[in-house]
C-alpha positions as a printed Julia matrix, in Angstrom:
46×3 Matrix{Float64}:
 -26.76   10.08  -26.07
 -25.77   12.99  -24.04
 -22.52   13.71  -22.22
 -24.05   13.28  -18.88
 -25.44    9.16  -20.02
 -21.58    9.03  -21.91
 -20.14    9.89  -18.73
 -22.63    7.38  -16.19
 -21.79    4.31  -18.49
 -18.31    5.41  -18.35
 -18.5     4.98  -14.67
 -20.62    1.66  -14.51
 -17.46    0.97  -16.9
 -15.02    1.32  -14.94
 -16.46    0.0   -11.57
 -16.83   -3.22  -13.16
 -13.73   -3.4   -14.14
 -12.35   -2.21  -11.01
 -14.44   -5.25   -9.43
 -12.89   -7.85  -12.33
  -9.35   -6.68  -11.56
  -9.99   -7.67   -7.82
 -11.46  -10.81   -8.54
  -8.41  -11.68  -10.69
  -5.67  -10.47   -8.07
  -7.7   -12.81   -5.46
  -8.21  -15.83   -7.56
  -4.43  -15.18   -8.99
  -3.29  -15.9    -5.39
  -5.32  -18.82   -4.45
  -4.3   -20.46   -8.26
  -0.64  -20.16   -7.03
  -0.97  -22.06   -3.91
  -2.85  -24.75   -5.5
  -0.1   -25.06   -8.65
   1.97  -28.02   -7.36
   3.6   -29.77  -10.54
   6.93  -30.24  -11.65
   8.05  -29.83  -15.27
  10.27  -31.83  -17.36
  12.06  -30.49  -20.22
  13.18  -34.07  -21.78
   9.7   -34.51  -22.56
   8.61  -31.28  -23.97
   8.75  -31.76  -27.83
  10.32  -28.81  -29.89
């Protein structure tokens, strides 16, 4: 493989995880509107 095909999957690399990281911010916001429960440490068992 030469340096110029190192350096193009290198950038399809990083562009998808550029696009993951975005997805996760958005769907981290929408999950923390939607987390409604309360939590009970007398029932939690050690």
């Amino acid at each position: 493989m030469t340096p110029t095909e190192k350096i193009a999957n290198a950038k399809k690399r990083i562009n998808e995880l550029e696009r993951l990281i975005e997805y996760w911010d958005n769907s981290e916001e929408n999950d923390v509107n939607k987390i409604d429960f309360e939590f009970n440490e007398d029932k939690v068992a050690a």
